[in-house]
C-alpha positions as CSV (number, residue, x, y, z in Angstrom):
1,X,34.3,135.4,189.1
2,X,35.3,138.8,187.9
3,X,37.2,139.5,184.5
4,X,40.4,140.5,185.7
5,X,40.1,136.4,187.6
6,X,38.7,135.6,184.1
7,X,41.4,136.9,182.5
8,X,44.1,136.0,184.2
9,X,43.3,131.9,184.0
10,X,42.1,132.4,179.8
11,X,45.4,134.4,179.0
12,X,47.4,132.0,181.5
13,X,46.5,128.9,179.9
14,X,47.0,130.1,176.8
15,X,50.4,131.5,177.4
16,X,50.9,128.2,178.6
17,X,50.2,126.5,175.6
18,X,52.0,129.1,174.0
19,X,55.2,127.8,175.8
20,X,54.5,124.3,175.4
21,X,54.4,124.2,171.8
22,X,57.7,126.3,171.7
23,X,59.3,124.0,173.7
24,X,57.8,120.3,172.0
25,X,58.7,122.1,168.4
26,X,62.3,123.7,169.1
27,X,64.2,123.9,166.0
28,X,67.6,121.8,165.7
29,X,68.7,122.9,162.1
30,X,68.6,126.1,160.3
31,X,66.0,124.9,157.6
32,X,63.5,124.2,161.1
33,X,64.7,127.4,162.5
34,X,64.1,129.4,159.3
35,X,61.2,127.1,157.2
36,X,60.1,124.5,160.2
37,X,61.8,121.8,157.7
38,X,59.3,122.8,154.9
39,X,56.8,119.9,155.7
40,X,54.2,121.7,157.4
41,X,50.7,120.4,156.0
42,X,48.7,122.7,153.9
43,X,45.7,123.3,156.4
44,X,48.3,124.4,159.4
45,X,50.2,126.2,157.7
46,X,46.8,128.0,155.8
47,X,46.2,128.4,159.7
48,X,49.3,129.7,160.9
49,X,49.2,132.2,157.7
50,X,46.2,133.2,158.9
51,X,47.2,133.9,162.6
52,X,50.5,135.7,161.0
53,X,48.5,137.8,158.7
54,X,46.0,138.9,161.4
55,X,47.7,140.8,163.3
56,X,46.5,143.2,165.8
57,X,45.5,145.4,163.5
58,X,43.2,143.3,162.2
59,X,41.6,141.9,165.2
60,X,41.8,145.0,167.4
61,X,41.9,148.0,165.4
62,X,40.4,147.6,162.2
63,X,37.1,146.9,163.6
64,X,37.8,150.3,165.9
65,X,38.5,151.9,162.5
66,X,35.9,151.1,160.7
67,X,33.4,151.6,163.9
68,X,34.5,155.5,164.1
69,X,35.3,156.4,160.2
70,X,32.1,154.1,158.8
71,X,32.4,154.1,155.7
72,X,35.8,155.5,155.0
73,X,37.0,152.4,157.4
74,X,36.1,150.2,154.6
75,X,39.9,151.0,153.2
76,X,41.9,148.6,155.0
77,X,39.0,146.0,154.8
78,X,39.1,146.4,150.6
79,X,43.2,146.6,150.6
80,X,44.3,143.8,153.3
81,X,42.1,141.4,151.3
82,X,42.7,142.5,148.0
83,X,46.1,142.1,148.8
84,X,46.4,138.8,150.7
85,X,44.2,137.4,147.1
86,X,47.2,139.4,144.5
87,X,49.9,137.7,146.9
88,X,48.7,134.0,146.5
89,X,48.0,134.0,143.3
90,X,50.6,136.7,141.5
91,X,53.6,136.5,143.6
92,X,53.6,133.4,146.5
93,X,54.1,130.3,143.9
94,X,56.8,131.9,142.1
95,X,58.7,132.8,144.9
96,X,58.4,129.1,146.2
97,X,59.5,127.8,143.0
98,X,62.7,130.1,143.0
99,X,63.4,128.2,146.6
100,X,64.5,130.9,148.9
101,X,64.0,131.3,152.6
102,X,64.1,135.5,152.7
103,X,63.0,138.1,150.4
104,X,66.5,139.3,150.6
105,X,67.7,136.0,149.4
106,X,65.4,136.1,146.5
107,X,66.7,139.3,145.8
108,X,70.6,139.2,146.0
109,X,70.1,135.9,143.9
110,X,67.5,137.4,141.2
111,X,69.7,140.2,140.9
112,X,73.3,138.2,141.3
113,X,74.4,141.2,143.7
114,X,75.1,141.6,147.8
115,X,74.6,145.2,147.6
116,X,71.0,144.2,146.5
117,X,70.7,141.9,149.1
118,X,71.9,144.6,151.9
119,X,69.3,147.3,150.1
120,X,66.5,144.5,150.9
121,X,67.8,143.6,154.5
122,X,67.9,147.4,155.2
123,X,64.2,147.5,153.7
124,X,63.0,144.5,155.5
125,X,64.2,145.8,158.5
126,X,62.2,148.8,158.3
127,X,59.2,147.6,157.1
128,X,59.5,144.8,160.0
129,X,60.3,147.5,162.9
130,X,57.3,149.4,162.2
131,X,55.1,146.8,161.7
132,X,55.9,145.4,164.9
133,X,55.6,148.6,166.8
134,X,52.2,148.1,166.0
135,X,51.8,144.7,167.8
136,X,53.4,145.4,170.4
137,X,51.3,148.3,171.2
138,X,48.4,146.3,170.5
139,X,49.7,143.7,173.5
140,X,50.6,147.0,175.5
141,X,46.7,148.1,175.5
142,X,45.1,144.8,176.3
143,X,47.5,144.0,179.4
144,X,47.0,147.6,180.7
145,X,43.1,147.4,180.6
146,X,42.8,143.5,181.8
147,X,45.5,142.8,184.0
148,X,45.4,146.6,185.0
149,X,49.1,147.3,184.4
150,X,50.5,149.9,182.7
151,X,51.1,149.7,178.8
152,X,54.9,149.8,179.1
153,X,54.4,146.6,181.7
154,X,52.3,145.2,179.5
155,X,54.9,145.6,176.7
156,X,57.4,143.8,178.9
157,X,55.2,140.7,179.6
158,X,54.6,140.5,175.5
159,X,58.7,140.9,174.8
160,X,59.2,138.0,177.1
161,X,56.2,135.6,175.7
162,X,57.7,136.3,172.2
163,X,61.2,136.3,172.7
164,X,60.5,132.7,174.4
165,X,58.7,130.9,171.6
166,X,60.2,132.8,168.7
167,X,64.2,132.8,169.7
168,X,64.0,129.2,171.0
169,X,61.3,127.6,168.6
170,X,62.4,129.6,165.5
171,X,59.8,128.6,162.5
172,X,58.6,125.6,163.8
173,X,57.7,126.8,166.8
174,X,56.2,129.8,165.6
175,X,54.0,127.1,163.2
176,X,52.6,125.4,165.7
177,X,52.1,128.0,168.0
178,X,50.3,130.4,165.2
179,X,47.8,127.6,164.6
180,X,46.8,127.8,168.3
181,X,46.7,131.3,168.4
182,X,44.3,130.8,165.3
183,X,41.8,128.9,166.8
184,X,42.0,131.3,170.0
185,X,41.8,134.5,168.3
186,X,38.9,133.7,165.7
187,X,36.9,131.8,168.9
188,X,37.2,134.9,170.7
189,X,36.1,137.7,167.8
190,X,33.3,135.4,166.6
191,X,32.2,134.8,170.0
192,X,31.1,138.4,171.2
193,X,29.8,139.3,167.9
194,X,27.3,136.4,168.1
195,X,26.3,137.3,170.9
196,X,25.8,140.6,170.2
197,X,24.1,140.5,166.8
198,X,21.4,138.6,168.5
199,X,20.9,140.9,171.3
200,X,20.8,144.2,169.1
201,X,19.0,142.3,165.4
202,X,18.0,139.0,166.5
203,X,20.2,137.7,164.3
204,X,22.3,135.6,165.5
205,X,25.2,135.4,162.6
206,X,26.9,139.2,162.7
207,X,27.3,139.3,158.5
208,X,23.4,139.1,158.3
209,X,23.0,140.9,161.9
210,X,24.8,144.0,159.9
211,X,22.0,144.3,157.6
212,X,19.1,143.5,159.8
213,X,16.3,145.3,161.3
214,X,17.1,146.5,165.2
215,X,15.3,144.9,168.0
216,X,14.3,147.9,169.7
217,X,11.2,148.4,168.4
218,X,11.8,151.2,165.8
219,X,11.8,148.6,162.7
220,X,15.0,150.9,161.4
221,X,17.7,148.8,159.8
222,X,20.4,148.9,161.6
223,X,23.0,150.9,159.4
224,X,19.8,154.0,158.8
225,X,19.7,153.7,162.9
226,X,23.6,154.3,162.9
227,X,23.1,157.2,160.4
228,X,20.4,159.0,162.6
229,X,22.5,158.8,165.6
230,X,25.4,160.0,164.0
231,X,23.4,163.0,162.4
232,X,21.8,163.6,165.4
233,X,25.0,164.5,166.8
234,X,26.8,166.3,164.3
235,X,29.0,163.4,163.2
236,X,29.2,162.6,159.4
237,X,26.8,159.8,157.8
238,X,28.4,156.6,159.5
239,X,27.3,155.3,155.4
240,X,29.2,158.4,153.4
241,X,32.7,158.3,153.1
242,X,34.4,162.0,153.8
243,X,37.8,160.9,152.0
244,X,38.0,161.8,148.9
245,X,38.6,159.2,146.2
246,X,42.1,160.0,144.8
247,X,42.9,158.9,148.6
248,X,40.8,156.1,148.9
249,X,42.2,155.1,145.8
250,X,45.4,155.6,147.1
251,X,45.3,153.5,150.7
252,X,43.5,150.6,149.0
253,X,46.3,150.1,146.3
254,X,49.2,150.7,149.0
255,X,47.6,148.4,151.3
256,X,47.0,145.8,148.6
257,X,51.0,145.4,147.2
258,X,52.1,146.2,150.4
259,X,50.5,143.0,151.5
260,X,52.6,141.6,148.4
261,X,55.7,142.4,149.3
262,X,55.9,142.0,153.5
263,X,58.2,139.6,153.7
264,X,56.9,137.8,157.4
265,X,53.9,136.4,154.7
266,X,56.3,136.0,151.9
267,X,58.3,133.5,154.0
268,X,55.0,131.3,155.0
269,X,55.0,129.7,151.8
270,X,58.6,128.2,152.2
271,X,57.2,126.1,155.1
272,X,55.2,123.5,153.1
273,X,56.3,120.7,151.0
274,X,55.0,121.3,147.3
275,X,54.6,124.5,145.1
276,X,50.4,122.7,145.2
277,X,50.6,122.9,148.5
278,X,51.5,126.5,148.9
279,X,48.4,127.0,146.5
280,X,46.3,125.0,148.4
281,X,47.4,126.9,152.1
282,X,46.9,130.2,150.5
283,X,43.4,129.2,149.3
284,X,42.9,127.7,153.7
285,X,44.2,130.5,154.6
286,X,41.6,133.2,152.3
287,X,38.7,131.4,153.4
288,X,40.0,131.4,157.1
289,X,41.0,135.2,157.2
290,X,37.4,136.2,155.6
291,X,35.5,134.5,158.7
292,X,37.1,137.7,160.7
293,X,37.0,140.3,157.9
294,X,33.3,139.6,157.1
295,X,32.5,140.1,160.4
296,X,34.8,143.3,161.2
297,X,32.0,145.7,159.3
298,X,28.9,144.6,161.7
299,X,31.2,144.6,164.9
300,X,32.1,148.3,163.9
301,X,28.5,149.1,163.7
302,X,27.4,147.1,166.5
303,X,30.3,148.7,168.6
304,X,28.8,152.1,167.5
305,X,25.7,151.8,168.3
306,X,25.7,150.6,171.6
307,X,29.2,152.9,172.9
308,X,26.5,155.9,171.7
309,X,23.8,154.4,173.7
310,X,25.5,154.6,176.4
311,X,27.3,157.2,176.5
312,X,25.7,160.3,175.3
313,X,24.1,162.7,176.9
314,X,24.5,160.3,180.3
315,X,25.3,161.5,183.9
316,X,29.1,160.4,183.8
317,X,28.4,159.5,188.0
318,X,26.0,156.8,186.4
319,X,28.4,155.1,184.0
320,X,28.9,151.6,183.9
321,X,32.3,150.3,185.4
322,X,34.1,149.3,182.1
323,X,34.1,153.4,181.5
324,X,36.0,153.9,184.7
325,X,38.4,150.9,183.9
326,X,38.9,152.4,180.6
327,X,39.5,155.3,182.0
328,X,42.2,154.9,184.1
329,X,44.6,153.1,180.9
330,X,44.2,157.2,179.3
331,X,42.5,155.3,176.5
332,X,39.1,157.1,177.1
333,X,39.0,160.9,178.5
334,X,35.9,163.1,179.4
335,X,36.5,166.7,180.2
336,X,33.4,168.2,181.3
337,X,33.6,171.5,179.4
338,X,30.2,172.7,180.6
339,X,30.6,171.3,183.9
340,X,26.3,170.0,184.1
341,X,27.5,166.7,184.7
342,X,27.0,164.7,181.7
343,X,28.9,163.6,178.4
344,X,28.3,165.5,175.6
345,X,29.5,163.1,172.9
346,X,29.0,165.4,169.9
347,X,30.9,166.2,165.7
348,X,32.0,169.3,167.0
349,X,34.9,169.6,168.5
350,X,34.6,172.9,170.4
351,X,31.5,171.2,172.5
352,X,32.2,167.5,172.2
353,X,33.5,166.1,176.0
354,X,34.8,162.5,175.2
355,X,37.5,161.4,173.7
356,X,37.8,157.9,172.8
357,X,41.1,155.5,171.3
358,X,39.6,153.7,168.4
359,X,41.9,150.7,169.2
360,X,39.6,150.0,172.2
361,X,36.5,149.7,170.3
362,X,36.7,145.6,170.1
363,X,37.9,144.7,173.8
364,X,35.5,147.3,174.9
365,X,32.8,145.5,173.6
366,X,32.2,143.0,175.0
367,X,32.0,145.1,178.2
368,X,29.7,147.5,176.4
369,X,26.9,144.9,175.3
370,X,26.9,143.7,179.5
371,X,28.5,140.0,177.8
372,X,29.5,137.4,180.8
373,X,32.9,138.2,182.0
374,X,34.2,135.0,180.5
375,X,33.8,136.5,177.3
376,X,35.2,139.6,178.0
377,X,38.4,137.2,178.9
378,X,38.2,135.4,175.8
379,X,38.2,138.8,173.6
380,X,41.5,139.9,175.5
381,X,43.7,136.2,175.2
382,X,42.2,136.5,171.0
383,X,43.9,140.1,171.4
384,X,47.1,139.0,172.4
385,X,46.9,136.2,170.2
386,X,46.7,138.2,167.2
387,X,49.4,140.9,168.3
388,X,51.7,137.6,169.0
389,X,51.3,135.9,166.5
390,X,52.2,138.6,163.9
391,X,55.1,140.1,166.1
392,X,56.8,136.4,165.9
393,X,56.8,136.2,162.5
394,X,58.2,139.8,162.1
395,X,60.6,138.5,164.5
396,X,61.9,136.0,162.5
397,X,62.0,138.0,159.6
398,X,64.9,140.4,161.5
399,X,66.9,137.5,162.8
400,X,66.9,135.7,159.3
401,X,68.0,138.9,158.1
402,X,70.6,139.2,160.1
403,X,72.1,135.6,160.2
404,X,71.1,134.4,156.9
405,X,71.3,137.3,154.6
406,X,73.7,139.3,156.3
407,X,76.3,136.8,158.2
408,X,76.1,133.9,155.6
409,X,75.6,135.1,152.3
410,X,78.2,138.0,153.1
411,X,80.3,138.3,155.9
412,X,80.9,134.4,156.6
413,X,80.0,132.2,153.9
414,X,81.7,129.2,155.4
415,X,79.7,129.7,159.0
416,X,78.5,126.2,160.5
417,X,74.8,125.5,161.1
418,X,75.3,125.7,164.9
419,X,77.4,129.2,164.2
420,X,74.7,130.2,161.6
421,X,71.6,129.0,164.1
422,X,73.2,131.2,166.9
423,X,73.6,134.3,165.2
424,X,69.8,133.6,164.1
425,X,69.1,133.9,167.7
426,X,71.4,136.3,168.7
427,X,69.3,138.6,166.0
428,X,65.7,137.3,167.2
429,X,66.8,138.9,171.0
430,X,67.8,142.0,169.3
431,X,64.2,142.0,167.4
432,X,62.7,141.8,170.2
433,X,64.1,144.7,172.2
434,X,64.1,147.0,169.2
435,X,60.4,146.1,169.0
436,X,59.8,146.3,172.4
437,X,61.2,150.1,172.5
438,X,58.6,151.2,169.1
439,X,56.1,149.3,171.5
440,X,56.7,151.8,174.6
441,X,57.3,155.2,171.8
442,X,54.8,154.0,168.9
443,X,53.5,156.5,165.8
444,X,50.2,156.6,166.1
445,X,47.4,154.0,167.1
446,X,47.6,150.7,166.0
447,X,46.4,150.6,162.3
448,X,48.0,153.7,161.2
449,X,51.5,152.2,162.3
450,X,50.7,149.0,160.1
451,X,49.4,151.0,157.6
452,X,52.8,152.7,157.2
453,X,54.5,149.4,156.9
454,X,52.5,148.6,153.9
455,X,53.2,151.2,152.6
456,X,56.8,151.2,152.9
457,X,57.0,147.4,151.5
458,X,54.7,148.6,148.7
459,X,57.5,151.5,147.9
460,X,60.2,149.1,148.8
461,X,59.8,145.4,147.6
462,X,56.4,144.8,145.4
463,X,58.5,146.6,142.2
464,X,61.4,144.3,142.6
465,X,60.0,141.4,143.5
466,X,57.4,141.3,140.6
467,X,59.8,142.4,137.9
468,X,62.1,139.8,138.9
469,X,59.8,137.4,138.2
470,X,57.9,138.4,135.7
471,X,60.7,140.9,133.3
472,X,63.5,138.6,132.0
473,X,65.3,142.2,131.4
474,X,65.3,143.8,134.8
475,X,68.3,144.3,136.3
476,X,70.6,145.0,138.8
477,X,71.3,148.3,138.6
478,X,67.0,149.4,138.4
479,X,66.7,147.0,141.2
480,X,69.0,148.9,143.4
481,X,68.0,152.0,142.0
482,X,64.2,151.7,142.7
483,X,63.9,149.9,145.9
484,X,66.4,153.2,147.1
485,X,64.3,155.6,145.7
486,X,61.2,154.3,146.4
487,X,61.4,153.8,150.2
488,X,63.6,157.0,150.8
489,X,60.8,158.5,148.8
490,X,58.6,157.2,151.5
491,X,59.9,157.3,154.7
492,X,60.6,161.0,153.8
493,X,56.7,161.6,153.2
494,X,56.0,159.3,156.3
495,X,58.7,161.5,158.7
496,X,57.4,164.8,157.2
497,X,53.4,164.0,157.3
498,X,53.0,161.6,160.3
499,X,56.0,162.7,162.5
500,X,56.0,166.2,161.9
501,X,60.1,166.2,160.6
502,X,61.5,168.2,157.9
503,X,59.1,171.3,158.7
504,X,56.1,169.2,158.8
505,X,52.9,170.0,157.7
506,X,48.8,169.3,157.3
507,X,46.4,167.6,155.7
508,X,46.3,170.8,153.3
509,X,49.8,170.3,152.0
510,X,49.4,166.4,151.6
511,X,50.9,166.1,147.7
512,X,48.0,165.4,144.8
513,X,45.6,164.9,148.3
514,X,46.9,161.4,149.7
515,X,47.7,160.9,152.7
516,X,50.8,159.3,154.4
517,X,48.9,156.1,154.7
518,X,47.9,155.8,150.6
519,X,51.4,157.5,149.6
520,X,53.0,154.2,149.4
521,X,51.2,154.0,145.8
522,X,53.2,156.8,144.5
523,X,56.4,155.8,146.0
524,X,55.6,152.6,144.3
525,X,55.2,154.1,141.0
526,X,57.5,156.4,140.9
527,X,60.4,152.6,142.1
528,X,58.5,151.3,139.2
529,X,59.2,153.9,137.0
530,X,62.8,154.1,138.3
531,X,63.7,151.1,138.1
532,X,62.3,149.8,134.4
533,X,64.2,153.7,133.1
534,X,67.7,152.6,134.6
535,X,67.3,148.5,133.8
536,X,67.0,149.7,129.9
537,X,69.8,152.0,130.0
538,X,72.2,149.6,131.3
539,X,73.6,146.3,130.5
540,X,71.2,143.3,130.5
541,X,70.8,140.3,133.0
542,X,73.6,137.6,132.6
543,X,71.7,134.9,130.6
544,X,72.2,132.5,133.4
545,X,69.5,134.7,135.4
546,X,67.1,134.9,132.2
547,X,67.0,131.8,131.8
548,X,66.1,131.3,136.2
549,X,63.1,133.7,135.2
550,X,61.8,131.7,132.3
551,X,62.2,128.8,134.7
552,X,60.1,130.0,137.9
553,X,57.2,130.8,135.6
554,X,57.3,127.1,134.4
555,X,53.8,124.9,136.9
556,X,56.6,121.6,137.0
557,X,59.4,120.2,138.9
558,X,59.0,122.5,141.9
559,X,60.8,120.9,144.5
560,X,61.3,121.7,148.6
561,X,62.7,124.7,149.6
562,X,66.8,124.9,149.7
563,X,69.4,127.1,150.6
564,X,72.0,126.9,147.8
């Protein structure tokens, strides 16, 4: 059988499950609907953190990222861990304790004021939208290449999966059906690398594959082989970084409390019974999420090596068919600019004939190493695992937004659950077209989107939410103050830089040399700043709320989750 055939019964039955589990799990209540009842077990709910934390970017571009930037990839490996470890340990417990379903709940309540509350819907919302323009390109790129429709079709068929499971199912559904997707997405990335660190190291697990020998006779390690063919060619050293550090400084650390503060992981931690079992699921869910980002270096380097084998200097009328498939989605493009027939694949720009989407380094894989067509099946349904299972929980971060924090707490306090639940869908349909829209008009290639939405939590939330547990004295007023400041701060630098708005500019005018991606840190410094200036120059906390902050810091009497 061929892949499309492959693909279409692996993605089918797992779409299938998909629906299944939506439709055994559909929430009755608003606490299901919002926290699946907060009695999901620590290990499934570690899982489903996993799956919601491992999001497209991670399993398709990341990898990509790393495969074309070497060793200035390693970024978003450092930061996305880093930040998932400073989120269970500094931040998740403490928000459990406090028992809120939102981060907007957490802070209206922390900071005993609506117009804090709307401030963090407004953030949330943003954050949300462009993180999920990310996934949904991510689905978008794997339907065009494996069912061979185009992206915006593919967009379509991801809109209508989601808004299935995630409007119907709420929480509970989303649960069960991220623990699925677990188990599918990190079969089909482990998979393929196996496969292919034996074939190119003899090794057959990828982490020791990466620093191996290569099979090819040369007795080269495998990264000094990398660096040859990239010098070879003109490229950098795939094992020198080219940013400098000020901005490698800069990504990692927005990257890391941007993790902290998104509020689709925030709310995971709501779903299980115990403050110890939220401990315990973050711990499932580290060990979990370092099986894939262990491996993402070697397939980055694996993915390399054999897309230069094959490609350079080759007669393009002798390339293999995935080329041609590849070609056809506009994600690969060769423009013979000496026109002798063959691919220059070269560092500069003025000679080099092939241009090539980093997001397709991972699906392309498989294809590239000659791997059975089952597998090359398998690496597309872990694809659209990844980008759905993020893009649910995002989801659901909207719609709470918008029924809980929004209709609820503000404009009807006195709703009924059924009133409250319907608004919660009404908000999850409106997610889903928003996000379906970014899908079709995204900024950039996958990571970079996502990259921004850390950012803009990091300039947004992490302030806030860690001065309103850990400062007794924070306010109101520096609340408000910083989260404004810090993610107008932000999305002006983002609109400017990435967009090209508000005149524009290049790399040359980035301010103190960071990029859009690490500028979350200084927007995050300067809310910081903000808001601990403005807290001490206005009235304290009713001691009511000090005395809630003393409280969430004590380890007892941590009971479920509530709304009060």
């Amino acid at each position: 059988m061929g892949v499309q055939t492959w693909t279409f019964i692996i993605v089918g039955l797992t779409f299938a499950l998909y629906i299944g589990i939506a439709i055994w799990s559909r929430a009755g209540t608003t606490k299901e609907f919002y926290v699946a009842g907060g009695g999901i077990s620590p290990l499934a709910n570690g899982m489903a953190t996993a799956a919601d934390w491992m999001s497209a970017a991670s399993f398709i571009s990341m990898a990509g990222l790393i495969s074309f930037m070497g060793y200035d990839g390693a970024v978003y490996l450092m930061g996305w861990t880093g930040g998932y470890v400073l989120l269970a340990l500094l931040l998740a417990p403490y928000l459990r304790k406090f028992g809120k379903f939102t981060v907007p709940d957490f802070i209206g309540d922390r900071y005993y004021s609506n117009f804090a509350r709307s401030v963090a819907v407004i953030c949330a919302i943003i954050v949300s939208f462009t993180y999920v323009a990310g996934q949904m390109r991510g689905v978008g790129v794997v339907f065009s290449r494996f069912l061979e429709v185009p992206i915006n079709t593919g967009v379509f068929i991801g809109m209508a999966i989601v808004f299935f499971y995630a409007v119907l199912g709420g929480m509970k559904g989303i649960t069960y059906t991220q623990v699925a997707q677990y188990c599918i997405l990190i079969f089909a990335y482990m998979v393929p690398a196996i496969f292919i660190s034996f074939a190119l190291t003899g090794n057959a697990i990828p982490q020791l594959g990466f620093g191996s020998t290569v099979t090819d006779g040369s007795e080269m390690f495998l990264l000094d082989k990398l660096d040859q063919l990239h010098i070879d060619l003109g490229f950098h050293e795939y094992t020198s970084g080219s940013k400098s550090m000020i901005d490698v400084f800069a990504i990692t650390f927005a990257l890391m409390v941007g993790t902290a503060g998104l509020p689709h992981v925030i709310v995971r931690f709501f779903t299980v019974a115990k403050v110890s079992d939220a401990r315990k699921s973050a711990g499932y869910a580290l060990v979990l999420i370092a099986i894939l980002y262990t491996t993402a270096p070697a397939i980055g380097a694996f993915a390399r090596v054999n897309l230069i084998n094959t490609v350079s200097n080759k007669e393009y009328t002798q390339m293999p068919q995935w080329f041609k498939s590849w070609e056809e989605t506009g994600l690969i493009t060769f423009d013979d600019k000496n026109k002798d027939g063959k691919i220059q694949y070269v560092g500069q720009a003025e000679f080099n004939e092939l241009t090539i989407d980093r997001d397709i380094m991972v699906l392309a894989n498989p294809e590239i190493a000659n791997l059975p067509a089952w597998v090359i099946a398998l690496v597309a349904a872990g694809g659209l695992a990844a980008a759905l299972s993020t893009a649910a929980g995002l989801l659901l971060v909207i719609s709470a937004a918008i029924s809980h924090d929004i209709i609820k707490k503000q404009i009807n306090p006195d709703i009924s659950e059924k009133g409250e639940l319907m608004w919660a869908r009404i908000g999850a349909i409106f997610a889903v077209i928003v996000a379906g829209y970014f899908g079709i008009n995204p900024p950039g290639f996958v990571a970079a989107t996502v990259a921004l939405a850390f950012g803009l939590a990091a300039a947004s939330f992490f302030p806030a939410i860690v001065l309103g547990i850990f400062d007794k004295r924070m306010n109101r007023e520096g609340a408000i103050t910083g989260m404004i400041v810090g993610i107008t701060l932000m999305l002006f630098y983002m609109l400017k830089y990435k967009l090209q708005y508000f005149g524009g500019g290049t790399a040359e005018d980035w301010w103190f040399g960071i990029s859009p991606e690490g500028f979350g840190t200084i927007a995050m410094v300067v809310n910081l700043v903000v808001s601990l200036i403005v807290s001490r120059m206005t009235p304290e906390p009713p001691i009511e709320v000090q005395d809630i902050v003393e409280n969430i810091r004590v380890p007892r009497g941590a009971g479920a989750a509530h709304v009060h």
